[in-house]
N, C-alpha and C positions, 0 to 999 in steps of 0.2 A: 525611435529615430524618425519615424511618420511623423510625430506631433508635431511639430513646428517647421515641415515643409511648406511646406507655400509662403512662410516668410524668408525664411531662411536661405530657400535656393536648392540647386540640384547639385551641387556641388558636397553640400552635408549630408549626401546620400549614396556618398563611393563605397561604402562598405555595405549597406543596406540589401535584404535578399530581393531577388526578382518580384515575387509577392508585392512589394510598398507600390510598383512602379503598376501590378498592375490593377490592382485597388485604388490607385488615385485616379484613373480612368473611369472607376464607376462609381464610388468613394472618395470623391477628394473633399468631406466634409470631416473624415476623420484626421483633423490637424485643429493648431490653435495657432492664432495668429493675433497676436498682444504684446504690448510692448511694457516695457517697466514704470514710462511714463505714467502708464491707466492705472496703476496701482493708488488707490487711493488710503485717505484716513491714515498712512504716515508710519503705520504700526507694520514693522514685517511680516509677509504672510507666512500663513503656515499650511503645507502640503499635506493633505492624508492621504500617501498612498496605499491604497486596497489591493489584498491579493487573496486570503481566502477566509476574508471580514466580510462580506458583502452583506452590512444590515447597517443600520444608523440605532439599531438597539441592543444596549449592553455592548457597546462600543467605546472603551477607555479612551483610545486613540482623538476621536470624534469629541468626547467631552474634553479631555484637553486641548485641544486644537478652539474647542469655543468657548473656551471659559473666558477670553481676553476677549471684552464687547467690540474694541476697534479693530481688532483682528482680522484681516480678510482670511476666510481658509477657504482652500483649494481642491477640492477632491479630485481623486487621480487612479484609473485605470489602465495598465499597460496589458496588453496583447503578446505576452515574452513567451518564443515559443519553447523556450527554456522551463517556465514552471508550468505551460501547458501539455509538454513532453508525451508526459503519460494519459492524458486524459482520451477516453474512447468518445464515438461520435454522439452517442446519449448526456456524457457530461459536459459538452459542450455547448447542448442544446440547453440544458438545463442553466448552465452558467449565463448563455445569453438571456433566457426566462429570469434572471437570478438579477443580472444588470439591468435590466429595460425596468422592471421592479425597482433595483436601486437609483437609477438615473429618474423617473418619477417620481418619489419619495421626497428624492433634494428636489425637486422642482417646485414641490409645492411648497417648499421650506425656504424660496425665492434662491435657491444654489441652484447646483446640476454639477455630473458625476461630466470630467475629461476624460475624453477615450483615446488611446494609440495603440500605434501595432509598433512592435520592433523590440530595441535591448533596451530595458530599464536604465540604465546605465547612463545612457545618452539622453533618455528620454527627462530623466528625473534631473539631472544637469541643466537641459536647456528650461528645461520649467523653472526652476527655480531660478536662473536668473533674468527669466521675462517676467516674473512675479514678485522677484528679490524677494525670499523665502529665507525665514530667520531658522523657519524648524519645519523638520519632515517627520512626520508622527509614520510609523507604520509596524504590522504587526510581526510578537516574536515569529520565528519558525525554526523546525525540527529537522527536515528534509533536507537532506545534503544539498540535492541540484537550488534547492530556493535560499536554501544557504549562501550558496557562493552563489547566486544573484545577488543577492542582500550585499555581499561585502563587496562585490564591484559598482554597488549603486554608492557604496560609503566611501572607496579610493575615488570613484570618479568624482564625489562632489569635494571632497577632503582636496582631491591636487585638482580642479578646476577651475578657472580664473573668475572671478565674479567680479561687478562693474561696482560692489562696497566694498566692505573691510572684510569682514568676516564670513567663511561659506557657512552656510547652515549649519544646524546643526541633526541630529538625526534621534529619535527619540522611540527607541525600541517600547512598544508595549507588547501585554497579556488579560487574556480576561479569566483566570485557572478557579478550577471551582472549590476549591478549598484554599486559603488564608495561610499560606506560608509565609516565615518570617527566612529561610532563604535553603536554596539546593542542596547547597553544600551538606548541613545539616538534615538532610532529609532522608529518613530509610527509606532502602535500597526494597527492603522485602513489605510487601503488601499485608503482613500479620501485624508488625511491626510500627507502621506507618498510622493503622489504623485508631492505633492503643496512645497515640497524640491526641487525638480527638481535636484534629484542628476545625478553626471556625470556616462557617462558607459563607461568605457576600453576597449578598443583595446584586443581583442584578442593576446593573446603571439604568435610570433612565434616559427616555431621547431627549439629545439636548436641544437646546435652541440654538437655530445657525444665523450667523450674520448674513446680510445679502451679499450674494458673489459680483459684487461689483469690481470687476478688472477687467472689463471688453474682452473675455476669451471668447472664440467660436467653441464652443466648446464639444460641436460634432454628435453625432446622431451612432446607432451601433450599427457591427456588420451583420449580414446575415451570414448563416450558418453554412452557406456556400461559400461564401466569400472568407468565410474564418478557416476552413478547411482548403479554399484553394491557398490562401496564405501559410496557414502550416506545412503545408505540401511543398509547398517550393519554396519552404525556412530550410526544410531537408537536408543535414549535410549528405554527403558520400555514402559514413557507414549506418547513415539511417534509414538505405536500402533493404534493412531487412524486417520495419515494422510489417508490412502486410500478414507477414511470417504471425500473425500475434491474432490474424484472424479467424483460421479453423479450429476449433477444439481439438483436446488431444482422443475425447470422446468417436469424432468425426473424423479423425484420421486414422484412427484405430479399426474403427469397422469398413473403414476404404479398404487398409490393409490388406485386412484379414478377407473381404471379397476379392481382391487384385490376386491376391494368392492362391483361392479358393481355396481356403481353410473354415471348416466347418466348426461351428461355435450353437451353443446353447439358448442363443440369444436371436432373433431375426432382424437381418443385415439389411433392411428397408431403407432406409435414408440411402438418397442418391446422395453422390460424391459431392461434397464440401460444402453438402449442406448443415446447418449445426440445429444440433436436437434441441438447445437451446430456443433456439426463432422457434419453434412448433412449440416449448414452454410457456413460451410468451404469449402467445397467441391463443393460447389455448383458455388464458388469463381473463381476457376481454372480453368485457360485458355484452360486444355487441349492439352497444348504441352510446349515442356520442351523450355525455352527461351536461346540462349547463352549471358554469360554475364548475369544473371539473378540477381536482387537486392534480391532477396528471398531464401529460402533453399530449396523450393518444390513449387511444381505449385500450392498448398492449404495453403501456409501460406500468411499471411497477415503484417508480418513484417518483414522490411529492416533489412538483413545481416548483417555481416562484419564486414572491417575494419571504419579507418576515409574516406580514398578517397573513399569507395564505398557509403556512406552514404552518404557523400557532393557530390557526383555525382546523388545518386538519391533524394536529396532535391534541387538539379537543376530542374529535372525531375518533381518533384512535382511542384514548384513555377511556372515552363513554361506549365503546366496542360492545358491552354485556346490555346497555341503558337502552338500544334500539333508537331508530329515531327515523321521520317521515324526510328529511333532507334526502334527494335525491345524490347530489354529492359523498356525503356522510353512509350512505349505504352503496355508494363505489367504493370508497373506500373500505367501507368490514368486508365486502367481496375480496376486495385484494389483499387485507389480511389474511382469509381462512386460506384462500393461494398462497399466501408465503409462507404460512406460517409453516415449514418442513421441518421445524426443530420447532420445539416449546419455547417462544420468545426470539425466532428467527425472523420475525416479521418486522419489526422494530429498525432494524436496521436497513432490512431490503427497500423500506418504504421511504427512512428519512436520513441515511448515511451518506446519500449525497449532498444534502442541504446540508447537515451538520459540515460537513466535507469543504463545502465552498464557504461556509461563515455564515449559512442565509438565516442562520439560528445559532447561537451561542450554547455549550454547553450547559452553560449554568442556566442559562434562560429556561431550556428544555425539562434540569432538574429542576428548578424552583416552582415549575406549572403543574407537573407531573407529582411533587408534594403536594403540592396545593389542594390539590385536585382530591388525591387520599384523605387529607387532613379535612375537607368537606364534606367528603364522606363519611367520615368517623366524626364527627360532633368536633374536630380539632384536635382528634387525637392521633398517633400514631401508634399501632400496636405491634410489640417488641416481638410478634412472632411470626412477622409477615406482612405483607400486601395484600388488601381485600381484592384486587382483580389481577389476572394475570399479563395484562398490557400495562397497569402501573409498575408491575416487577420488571415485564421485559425493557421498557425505559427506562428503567433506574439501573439497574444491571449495564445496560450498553451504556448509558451514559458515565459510569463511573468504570467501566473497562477502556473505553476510549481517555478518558482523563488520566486513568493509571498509565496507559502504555503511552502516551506526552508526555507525563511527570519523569517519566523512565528516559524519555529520549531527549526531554531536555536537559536533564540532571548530567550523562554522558555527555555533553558541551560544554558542563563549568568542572565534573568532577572524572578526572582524568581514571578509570580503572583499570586495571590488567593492561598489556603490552603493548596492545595497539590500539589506534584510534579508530571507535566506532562511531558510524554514519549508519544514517535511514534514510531509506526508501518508499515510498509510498505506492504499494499495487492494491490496485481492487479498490483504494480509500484505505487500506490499511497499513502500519507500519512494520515496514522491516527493517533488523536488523543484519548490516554487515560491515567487513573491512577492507581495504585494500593496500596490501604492501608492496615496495617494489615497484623502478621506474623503466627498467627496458627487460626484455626478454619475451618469450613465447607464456600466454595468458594461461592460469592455471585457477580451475573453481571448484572449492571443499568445502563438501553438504554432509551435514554429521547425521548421525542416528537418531532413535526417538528418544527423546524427553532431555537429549544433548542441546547442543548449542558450539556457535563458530569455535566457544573459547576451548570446546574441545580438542583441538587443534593447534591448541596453545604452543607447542616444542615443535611445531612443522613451518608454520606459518614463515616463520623469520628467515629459518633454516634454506626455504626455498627462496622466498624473494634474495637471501645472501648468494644463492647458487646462480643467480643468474635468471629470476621468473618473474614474471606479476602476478601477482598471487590476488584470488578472492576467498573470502569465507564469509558463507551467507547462513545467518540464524533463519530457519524454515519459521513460515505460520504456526503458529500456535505454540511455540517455543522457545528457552531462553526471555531475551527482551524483546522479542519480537510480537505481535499483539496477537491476543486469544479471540477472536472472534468468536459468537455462537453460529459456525456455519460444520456442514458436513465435512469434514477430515478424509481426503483419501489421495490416494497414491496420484489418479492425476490430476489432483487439485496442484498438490505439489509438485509436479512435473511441468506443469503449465507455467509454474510460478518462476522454476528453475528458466525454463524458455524465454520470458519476458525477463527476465533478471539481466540474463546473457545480450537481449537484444536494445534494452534500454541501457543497461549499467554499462555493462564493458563491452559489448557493442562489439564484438569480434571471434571468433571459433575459440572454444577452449579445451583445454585438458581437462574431462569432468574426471572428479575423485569423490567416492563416495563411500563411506560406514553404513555397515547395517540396513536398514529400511533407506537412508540418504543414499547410500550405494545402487539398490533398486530403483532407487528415483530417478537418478543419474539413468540407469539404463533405461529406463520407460523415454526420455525426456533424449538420449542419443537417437533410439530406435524408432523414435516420429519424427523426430529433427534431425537428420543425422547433420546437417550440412554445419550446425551450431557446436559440433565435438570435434575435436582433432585427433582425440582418442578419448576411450572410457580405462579407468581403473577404479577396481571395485577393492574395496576392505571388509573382509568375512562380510559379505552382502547378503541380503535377504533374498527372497525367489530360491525357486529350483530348478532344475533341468526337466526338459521332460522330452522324453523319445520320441522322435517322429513330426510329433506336436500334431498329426493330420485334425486334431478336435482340440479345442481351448474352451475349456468350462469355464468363461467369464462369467462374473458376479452380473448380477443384475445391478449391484450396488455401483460399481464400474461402468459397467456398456449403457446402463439406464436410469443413472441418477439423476438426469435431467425429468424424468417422469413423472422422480417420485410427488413433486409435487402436487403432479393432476391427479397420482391415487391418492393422494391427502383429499385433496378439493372434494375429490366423488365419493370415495371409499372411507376415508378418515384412516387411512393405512399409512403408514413408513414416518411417521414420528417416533418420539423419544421416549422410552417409557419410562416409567419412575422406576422400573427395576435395576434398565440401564444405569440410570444417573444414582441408583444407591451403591450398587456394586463402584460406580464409580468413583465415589466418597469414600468406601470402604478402602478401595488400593490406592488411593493418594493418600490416604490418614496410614496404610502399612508400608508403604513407601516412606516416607517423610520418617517414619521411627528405625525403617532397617535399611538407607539408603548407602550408609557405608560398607554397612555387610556386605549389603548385594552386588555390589558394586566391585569389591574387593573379589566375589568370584570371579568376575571378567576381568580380570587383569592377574592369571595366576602364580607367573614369573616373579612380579614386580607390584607385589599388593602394596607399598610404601608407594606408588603411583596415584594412590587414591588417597589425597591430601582433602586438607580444612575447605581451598578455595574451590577443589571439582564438586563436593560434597556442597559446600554452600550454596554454589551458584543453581543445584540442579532442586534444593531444598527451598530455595527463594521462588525459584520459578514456578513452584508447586502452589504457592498460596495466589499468585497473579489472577484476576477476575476470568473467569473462561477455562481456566487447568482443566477441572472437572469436566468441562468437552472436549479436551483434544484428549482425555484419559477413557473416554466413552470411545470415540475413535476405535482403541485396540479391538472392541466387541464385532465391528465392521470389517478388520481388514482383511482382504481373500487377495492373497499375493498369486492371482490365478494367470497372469501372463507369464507363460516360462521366458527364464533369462537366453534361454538357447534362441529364442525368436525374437527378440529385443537383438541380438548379437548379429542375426543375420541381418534383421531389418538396418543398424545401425550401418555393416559392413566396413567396420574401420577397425584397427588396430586396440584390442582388448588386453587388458595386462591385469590377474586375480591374484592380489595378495591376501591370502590365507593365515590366521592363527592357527594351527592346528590343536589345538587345547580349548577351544570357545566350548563354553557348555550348553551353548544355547544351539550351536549348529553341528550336525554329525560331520565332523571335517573330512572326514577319511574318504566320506562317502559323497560329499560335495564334490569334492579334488576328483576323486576316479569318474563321475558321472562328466564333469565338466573333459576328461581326456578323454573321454568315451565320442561323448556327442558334441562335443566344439574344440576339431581338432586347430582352429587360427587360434585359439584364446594361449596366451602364456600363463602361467600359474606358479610363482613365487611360495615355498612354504616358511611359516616363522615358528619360533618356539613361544608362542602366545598365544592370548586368549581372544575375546569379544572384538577389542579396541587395538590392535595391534601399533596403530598410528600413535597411538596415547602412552601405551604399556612399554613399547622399544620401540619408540619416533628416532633414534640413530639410523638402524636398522630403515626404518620404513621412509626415511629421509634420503638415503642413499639408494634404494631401489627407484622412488621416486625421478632422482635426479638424474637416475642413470638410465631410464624409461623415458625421461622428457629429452635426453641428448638423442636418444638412439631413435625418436621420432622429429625432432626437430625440422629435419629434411623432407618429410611426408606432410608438412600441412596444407590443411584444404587452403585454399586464396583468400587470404582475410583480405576484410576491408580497408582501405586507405586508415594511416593511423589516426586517431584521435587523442580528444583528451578526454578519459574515464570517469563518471562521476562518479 
């Protein structure tokens, strides 16, 4: 909505946030002020607008946009605090490294990147008819919230009046690293898909641009203050509770647990709200400022920049074993053997936000990272591996990231199962969830391990028909949600669940949780409580424990953020090959006995465990990454008792029990839970594991009659919104 202020007038800024008004005060070079007359050479321009493309290499978009010589094209950056939502203050910082780089690049190419702040929508409308724009090149996307950007950039320019005939037109690209001839047609399961043997493209090269002659100002960028006081006061209402998103659950856990003087196994040193994280970080740094540095600061852990600084330090990374006297290059393998807390976790830490913003192309990254192998080996590839372990680690992330795209785009042409999935983007990584249901008190259900939302499948509906709005979120590493190679633990996902609640649906929920999701739910009430309306647990994981005066927390829990400086110093708490065989081994006996097994948890109603539960959880098993979230289990110490989750939470608790589960002593669950948490109610059913799954009538109506009889007790939600 900025763009085109200063010609346009104050009046095309009634709707516009506080922010525009007070950036033009210090900033009022980010606007463009051109008329339709300037347009020259006769040919309509063409717009490429950027949003998380930021390279001019291996850029579809950009090679179409100039392949016509008369063609003026326009490149275009919006500031929408809409797809910048999630981004924390380091991607920001990186994004503006990432533009100043991309605004440079065209410069020398006689263009230059246009910069604004505000709604796309409006932004991309008034440009195109000061430029009279035939076509708006810009890239696919997965993500729900930049989704619905995209389609109100297309209604506004579809019904917007323009001074020709015809409005633009809009011209969705992709750059995918493998040659599909279409979605539809494409398997769902990763074994499957691969037994195509489809081809991979060649990366594009950069094209040649025409000169940006159309008298735009085409405005300079903000700085990192200025971009953060603008998102700050883009703010609605119920975005009062990001702050919520900045203490660890690590650092509120050990508050707790001193506020209470409860004694723990662990030493409770960090003062209060401070996060063990920043002393990871720091602990990272070299120490001296490097010239030429891949990083922003001697404590960050992620590559800069542009394109050339990023394919220079994925040089750097790839020659890791080759040593080298480059003083940058040997910052960088420091902050490798620092990341690397998994075999191959480094890969990601270093360059997942570049990959992230566009500053690099998937395919670019594999086609260098072959490259590179196949020079090594006289041109060969050998079928039993990767000569170095940073070729694996890149080739691995890069074709786990392109699987869990293929997955989330494919769900926007090929409609599956009942309700309509959307993703989310936390961390750089993709989730999956749904949302049913348009008024009622907000309800969120987190399934088990190696489940997924669709486990849920006979509730979901059930409640949004009852009168809810219902959410079901696939956790990390699960279902279609992406497998990262990072550490799997309880408040990885609890953290996850917090920012879901505070970015998605933005308002106090009814958490519901199975099994390990059940537990999660309770970690995730019992440091946030203000984000629960109430917790309901389904045969949940955790136990009771008397008294609690001591909590034997894991070190894996209270000092995971550590582990990496005992890697650094010690070479301790990585992955070992016994873990990751043992791991192979139970997904290769899984995948052969998953119905059996499956059929014991459900002992009522073993006809419950159909072709598609069975499919969906046998699909997910071959997904790139399985094999770490299946290491996971070797980790897990479910060592916070749910009785101190209960207190800490202090809200209305409701335990619906199978009493048949063979995985949890029910009887002895039930009486410990009437023992020592006499608020908690406790519901028993004549079922097993899944009781939501196995007799969802049953657990549908306890549900409903749990959300009525609390309806009148919720905390003060925030002014209502609209949900993404």
């Amino acid at each position: 909505m900025a763009l085109l202020a200063l010609r346009l007038g104050h009046h095309h800024l009634l709707h516009a946030p506080p922010a525009h008004r007070r950036l033009r005060s210090c900033s009022q070079r980010l606007v463009v002020s051109c008329s339709a007359a300037q347009v020259s050479g006769g040919a309509a321009a063409a717009v490429v607008w950027f949003k998380h493309d930021l390279r001019v290499d291996d850029h579809p978009g950009l090679v179409a946009a100039c392949a016509e010589r008369r063609r003026p094209v326009v490149p275009l950056y919006v500031f929408d605090r809409r797809i910048l939502a999630g981004y924390s203050d380091t991607m920001l910082e990186l994004l503006l490294f990432a533009l100043k780089d991309l605004k440079s690049t065209l410069k020398l190419q006689q263009s230059d990147l246009l910069i604004a702040l505000g709604n796309a929508e409006d932004v991309v409308l008034k440009l195109a008819n000061e430029v009279q724009a035939g076509i708006i090149y810009t890239e696919e996307e997965v993500e729900h919230s930049v989704r619905s950007v995209l389609a109100n950039v297309e209604s506004s320019v579809s019904n917007g009046l323009f001074t020709w005939v015809n409005p633009p037109e809009i011209e969705v690209w992709s750059a995918p690293l493998y040659g599909y001839k279409s979605l539809r047609e494409l398997p769902a399961s990763r074994d499957q898909f691969l037994k195509e043997k489809l081809p991979m493209p060649t990366p594009l090269s950069f094209p040649t641009f025409p000169a940006l002659n159309v008298g735009l100002d085409t405005g300079s960028l903000p700085t990192l203050e200025e971009l953060k006081i603008f998102l700050k006061e883009s703010r609605m209402p119920q975005d009062d509770w990001v702050p919520t998103k900045s203490t660890s659950a690590r650092s509120i856990l050990k508050a707790t647990l001193r506020q209470r003087k409860i004694k723990s196994n662990v030493e409770l040193s960090v003062s209060d709200g401070e996060n063990i994280e920043d002393i990871t970080t720091n602990a990272g740094a070299s120490g001296r400022r490097i010239k030429d540095s891949f990083f922003a600061s001697e404590n960050s852990l992620e590559v800069r920049g542009g394109t050339d600084i990023t394919l220079d330090a994925l040089d750097a990374y790839l020659k890791y074993l080759e040593g080298t006297g480059k003083a940058s290059w040997q910052e960088l393998h420091d902050k490798v053997r620092f990341a690397e807390t998994r075999d191959g976790a480094s890969f990601y830490t270093l360059f997942g936000p570049a990959i992230q913003l566009g500053v690099i192309s998937r395919r670019r990254v594999y086609h260098e990272t072959i490259q590179y192998e196949r020079d090594r080996n006289a041109g060969f590839l050998s079928p039993f591996g990767y000569s170095t372990p940073t070729v694996t680690s890149a080739v691995d992330a890069i074709c786990s990231l392109e699987w869990s795209w293929l997955l989330a785009l494919k769900s926007k042409v090929c409609i599956e199962g009942k309700y309509p999935l959307k993703f989310w983007r936390w961390k750089g990584y993709l989730i999956q969830y749904t949302s049913v249901g348009r008024e009622g008190p907000a309800v969120l259900l987190v399934h088990g391990f190696g489940a997924s939302l669709q486990h849920f499948r006979d509730n979901i509906s059930s409640m949004a028909d009852g009168g809810h709005r219902v959410w079901a979120i696939t956790l990390l590493g699960f279902g279609r949600s992406e497998k990262p190679n990072v550490d799997y633990s309880e408040l990885l996902w609890s953290e996850l669940l917090r920012d879901f609640i505070v970015d998605v649906v933005r308002e106090p929920v009814h958490l519901v949780g199975n099994s390990i999701g059940g537990y999660i739910c309770a970690i995730a009430a019992g440091l946030w409580p203000s984000l629960a309306n109430s917790l309901v647990l389904l045969n949940s994981a955790g136990s009771v424990v008397p008294s609690y005066s001591f909590i034997p927390l894991s070190k894996f829990l209270i000092m995971e953020a550590f582990t990496t400086v005992m890697t650094h110093v010690f070479g301790e708490g990585r992955t070992s090959w016994l873990s990751g065989l043992q791991a192979r081994l139970l997904l290769l006996f899984l995948r052969s006995r998953a119905g059996g097994i499956l059929k014991k948890y459900y002992p009522t109603r073993t006809e419950r465990v159909d072709k598609p539960l069975v499919d969906e959880i046998i699909r997910a098993s071959y997904d790139p990454g399985a094999t770490t979230v299946i290491e996971s289990i070797f980790n897990f110490n479910l060592s916070i008792p749910l009785n101190f989750l209960f207190d800490s939470f202090g809200g209305n608790i409701l335990v619906i029990q199978g009493m048949k589960d063979p995985l949890i002593k029910s009887k002895s669950f039930v009486s410990m839970l009437r023992e020592h948490c006499s608020k908690v109610q406790i519901r028993e059913l004549n079922a097993g594991h899944a009781p939501h799954d196995e007799v969802p009538d049953e657990v549908n109506s306890l549900l409903s009659e749990w959300m009525e009889v609390n309806k009148t007790e919720l905390k003060p939600a925030l002014e209502k919104s609209k949900a993404i």
